[in-house]
N, C-alpha and C positions, 0 to 999 in steps of 0.2 A: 359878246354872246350873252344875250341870256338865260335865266334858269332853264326855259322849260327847254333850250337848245342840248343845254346838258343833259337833260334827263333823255334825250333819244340817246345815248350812249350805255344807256341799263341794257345788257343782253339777258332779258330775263329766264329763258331759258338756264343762261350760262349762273345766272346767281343762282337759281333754285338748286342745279347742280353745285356750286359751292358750299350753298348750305347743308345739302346734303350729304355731300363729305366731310363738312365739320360733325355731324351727329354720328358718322361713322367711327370715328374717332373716340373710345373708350378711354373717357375722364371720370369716372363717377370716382368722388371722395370720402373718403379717405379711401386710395392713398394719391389719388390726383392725377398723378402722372401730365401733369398737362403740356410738358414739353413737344409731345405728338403732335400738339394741335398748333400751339405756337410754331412749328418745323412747317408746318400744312399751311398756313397765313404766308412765310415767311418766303415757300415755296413757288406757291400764287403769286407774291408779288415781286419775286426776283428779277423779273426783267422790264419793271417799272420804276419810275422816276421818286418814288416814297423811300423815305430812307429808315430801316429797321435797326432794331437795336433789342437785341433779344438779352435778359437778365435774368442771372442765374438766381433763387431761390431756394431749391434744395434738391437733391438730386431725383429727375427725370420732371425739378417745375421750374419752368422758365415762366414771367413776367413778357411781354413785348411789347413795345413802344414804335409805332409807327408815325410817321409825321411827313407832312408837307407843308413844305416850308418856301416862301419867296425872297429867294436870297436879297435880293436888291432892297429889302424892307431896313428901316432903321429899325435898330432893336428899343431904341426909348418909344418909337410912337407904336409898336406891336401890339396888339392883342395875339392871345394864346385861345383858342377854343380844344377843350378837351372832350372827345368821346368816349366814354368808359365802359369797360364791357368784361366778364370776368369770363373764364376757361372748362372750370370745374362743374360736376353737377352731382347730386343726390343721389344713393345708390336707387337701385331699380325695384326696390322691395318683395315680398312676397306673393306679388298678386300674379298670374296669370297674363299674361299683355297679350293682344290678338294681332298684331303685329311686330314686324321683327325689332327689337329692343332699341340697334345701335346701325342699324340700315336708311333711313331715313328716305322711306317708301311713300311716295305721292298715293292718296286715295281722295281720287276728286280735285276739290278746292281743298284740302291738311298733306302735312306734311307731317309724319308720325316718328318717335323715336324719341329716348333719353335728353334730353337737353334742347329738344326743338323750340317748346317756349319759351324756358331757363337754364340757358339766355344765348341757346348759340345763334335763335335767327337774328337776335339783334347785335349781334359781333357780326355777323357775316352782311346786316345791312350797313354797319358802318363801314367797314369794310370795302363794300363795291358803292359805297359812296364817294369814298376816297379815292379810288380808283378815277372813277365816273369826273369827279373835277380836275385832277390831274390829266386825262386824257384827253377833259375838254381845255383844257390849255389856261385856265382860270387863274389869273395873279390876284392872289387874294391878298389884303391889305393885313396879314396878318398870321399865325400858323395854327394850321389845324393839326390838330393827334390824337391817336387811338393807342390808350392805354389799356392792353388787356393782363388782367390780373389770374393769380392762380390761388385757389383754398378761402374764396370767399363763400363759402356753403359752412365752413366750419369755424373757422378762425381770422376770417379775412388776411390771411398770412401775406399773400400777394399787395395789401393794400397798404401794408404798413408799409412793407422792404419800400414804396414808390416813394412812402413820405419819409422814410429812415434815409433814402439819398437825395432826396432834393428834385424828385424829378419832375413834381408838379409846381413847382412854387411863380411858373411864370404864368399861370391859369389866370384866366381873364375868367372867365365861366364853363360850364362845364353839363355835360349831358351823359347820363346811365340809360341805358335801353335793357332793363330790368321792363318784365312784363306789364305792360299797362293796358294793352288792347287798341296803339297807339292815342291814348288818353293823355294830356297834360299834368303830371305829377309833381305835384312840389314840396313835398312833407312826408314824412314817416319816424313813427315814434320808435324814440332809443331804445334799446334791452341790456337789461340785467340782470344775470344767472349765478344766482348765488347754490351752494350747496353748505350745508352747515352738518354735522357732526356732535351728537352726544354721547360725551364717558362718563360709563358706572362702575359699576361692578361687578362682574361674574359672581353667580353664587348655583347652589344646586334647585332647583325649582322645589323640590317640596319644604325649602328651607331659603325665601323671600327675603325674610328679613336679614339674613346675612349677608345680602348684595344690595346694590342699587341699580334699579331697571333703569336703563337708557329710554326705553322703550315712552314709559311711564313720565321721563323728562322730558321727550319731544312733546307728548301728546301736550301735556304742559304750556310748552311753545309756541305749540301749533294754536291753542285758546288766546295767547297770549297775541300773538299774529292776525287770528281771525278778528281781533276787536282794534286791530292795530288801524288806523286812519291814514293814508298815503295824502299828501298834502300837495296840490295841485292845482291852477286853475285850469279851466276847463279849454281847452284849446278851437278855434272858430275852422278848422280840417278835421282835425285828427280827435276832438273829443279828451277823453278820462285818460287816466293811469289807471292799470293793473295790475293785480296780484295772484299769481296763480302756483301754489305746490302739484307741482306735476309727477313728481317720484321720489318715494320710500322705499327705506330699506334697514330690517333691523331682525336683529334674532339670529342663533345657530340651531336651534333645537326646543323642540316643547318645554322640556324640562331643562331647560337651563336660562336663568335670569339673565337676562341682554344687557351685555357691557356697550353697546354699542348700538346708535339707530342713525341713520343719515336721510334727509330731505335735500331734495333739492326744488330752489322758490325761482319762477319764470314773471320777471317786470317790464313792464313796458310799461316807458313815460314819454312825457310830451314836454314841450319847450318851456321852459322856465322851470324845471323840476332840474336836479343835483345830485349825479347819483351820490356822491359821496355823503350827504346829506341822509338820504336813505338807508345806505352802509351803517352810519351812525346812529339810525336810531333802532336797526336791527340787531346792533352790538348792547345797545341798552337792554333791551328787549331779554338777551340771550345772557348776559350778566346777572337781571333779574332773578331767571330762571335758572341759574348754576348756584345761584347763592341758595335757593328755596331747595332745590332737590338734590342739592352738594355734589354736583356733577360736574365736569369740566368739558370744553365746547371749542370748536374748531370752527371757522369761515374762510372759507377760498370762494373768490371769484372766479367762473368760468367764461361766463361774459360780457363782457363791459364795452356796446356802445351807443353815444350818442344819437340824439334824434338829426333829421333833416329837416331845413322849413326856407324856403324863401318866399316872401311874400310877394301876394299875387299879383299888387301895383309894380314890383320891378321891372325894369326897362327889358329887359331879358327873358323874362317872361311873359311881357306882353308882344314880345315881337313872336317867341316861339309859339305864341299863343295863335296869334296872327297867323304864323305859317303853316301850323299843322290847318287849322279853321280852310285854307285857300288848299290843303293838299287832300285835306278831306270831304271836302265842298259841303261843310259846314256851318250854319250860320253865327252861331254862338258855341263854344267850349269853355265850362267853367274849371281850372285847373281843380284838382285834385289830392286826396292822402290816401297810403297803402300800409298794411298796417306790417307788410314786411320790409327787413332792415336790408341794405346796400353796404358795399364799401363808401359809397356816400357817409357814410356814420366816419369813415378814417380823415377821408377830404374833410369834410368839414370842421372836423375840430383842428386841422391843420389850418387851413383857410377860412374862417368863419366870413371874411366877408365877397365869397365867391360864389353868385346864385348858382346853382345844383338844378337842372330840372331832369327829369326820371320821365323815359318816352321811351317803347318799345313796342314790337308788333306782337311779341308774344301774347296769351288769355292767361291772366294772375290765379283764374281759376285751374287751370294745368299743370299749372306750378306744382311740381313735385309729385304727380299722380302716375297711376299707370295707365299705357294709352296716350301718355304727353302728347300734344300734336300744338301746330301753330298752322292758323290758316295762309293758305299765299299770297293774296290779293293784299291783306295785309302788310306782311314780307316785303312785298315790291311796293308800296304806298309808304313804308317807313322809310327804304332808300330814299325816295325823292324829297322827304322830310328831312333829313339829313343831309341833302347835297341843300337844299332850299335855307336851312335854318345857315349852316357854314357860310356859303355866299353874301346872304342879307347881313348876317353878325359883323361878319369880320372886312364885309366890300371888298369889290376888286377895285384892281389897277388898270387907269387908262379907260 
């Protein structure tokens, strides 16, 4: 059978209806809850030949590992293709929405609701892509799975627990349908969120000189910081490194000297930079300035991960390249970088030598907004990218 025989097995209808009950499903994080959703995948594919494995995480988030697998494969000659796609989404903010939140209401050609573009339509297109090969009877030289993870909006919690048991270590390569507009994506720079803390000493405001202003020390800091040089070459996707103080916070009271100011600094770096490298020279920095203003200083990391990048000549990417170009009726696709983070950032520093490409039908520009919506045509164009790229990756049998 070939591909395009498989792809008449999309009832698209019956997807668009899947998808839309995955957005029905209230995960916004914290606090997750994404077990509903995982129970709703798991539910769907009960009386299908994929075999599930749902993983506890912490109570009411489950992890789920779906996979098809052709028994009769030797396990030395396998290939492993991973589809990666996470659970959780962003809360719904202050804004007004002109459609219902968590309903996941067709108007037109979009599909509207919390999590449409990030990232439920691309879990629900891997999803009945899985489906879609399995039903067409396809012995693939190899296995395909869909890892879907929980609390990568905050902490990627879900993406650690996969690599704390081992669950991807047989990944040949691997695909996130994180928003791209289904775009060819292969890069995105790491983040690192540091918050740092200064102590002084309380004193009465009309009497300064008997404390030491925190206040007074950061700003300090903050000079010292703004002249600071992040060291980096410049990357041929993804461009610079950044440095950006996004939130202060310091003072009890007009009249009283601030024992206390806290910052917190948002970086994002690209390939060949170290966060710990950075760490260190922000420790210098802040040593400096505790010795000058005799204050004492605190640094927690809030978030620390890694960039993604595989390069564009990989065999793997130029076949994905290949497939999406024949599914988009495309002539040319030059892959791409996003300059938001994936659990990609987890995989990879697990597996540094396993290409990563990042393809979804989701718009990056809806990413997180009110109004979220992902259009369909898209939707149902990702599916057949996903059954297309699994087949050619991993070949069938006979």
């Amino acid at each position: 059978m070939d591909i395009q025989s498989v792809f008449q097995y999309i009832d698209e209808e019956d997807a668009i209806q899947f998808l839309q009950s995955l957005i029905q499903v209230n995960t916004i994080n914290p606090p997750g809850m994404e077990k509903a959703l995982a129970d709703r995948i798991s539910q769907r594919l009960a009386n299908s030949d994929l075999l599930m494995q749902s993983d506890f995480v912490d109570k009411d988030r489950e992890n789920l590992i779906v996979s098809y697998i052709n028994e009769g494969l030797l396990p030395d000659r396998s290939k492993t293709l991973i589809f990666s796609g996470h659970f959780d989404t962003v809360p719904v903010g202050n804004v007004e929405w002109t459609y219902p939140i968590f309903e996941g209401r067709r108007v037109g050609d979009r599909i509207y609701g919390r999590g449409s573009t990030d990232m439920k339509s691309g879990v629900a297109a891997m999803i009945v892509a899985m489906e879609c090969v399995q039903k067409a009877g396809i012995k693939l030289n190899g296995t395909l799975q869909f890892v879907g993870t929980v609390g990568e909006e905050v902490d990627c919690i879900g993406a650690k627990t996969v690599v704390k048991k081992g669950q991807i270590d047989q990944a040949s390569a691997m695909v996130i349908s994180e928003p791209t507009s289904n775009q060819p994506v292969i890069a995105h720079k790491g983040v690192l969120w540091l918050k740092i803390s200064m102590y002084g000493k309380t004193a009465h405001g009309s009497m300064p000189s008997q404390g030491i202003n925190a206040i007074l020390a950061m700003n300090h800091f903050i000079n010292e910081l703004n002249s600071y040089v992040i060291r980096y070459d410049d990357h041929e996707i993804l461009g610079g490194s950044t440095l950006n103080i996004g939130m202060i916070n310091g003072g009890v009271g007009t009249n009283v000297v601030p024992d206390k100011c806290t910052i917190t600094i948002d970086i994002r770096t690209v390939p060949g930079q170290t966060h710990s490298e950075i760490i260190g020279d922000i420790k210098e920095l802040l040593q400096k300035v505790s010795k000058i203003m005799n204050v004492s200083f605190e640094l927690d990391i809030l978030n620390d991960m890694g960039c993604v990048y595989t390069p564009p000549n990989h065999p793997f990417v130029d076949l994905a390249v290949m497939t999406a170009q024949g599914i988009n009726n495309q002539k040319s696709l030059v892959p791409g970088g996003v300059n938001y983070y994936t659990d990609g950032s987890i995989y990879k520093g697990h597996l540094p030598d396993v290409p990563i490409l990042i393809y979804g039908p989701g718009e990056p520009k809806q990413a997180h907004q009110p109004d979220e919506w992902v259009d369909v045509h898209k939707y149902l164009e990702s599916i057949k990218f996903y059954i297309a790229l699994a087949i050619q990756y991993l070949g069938k049998q006979g």
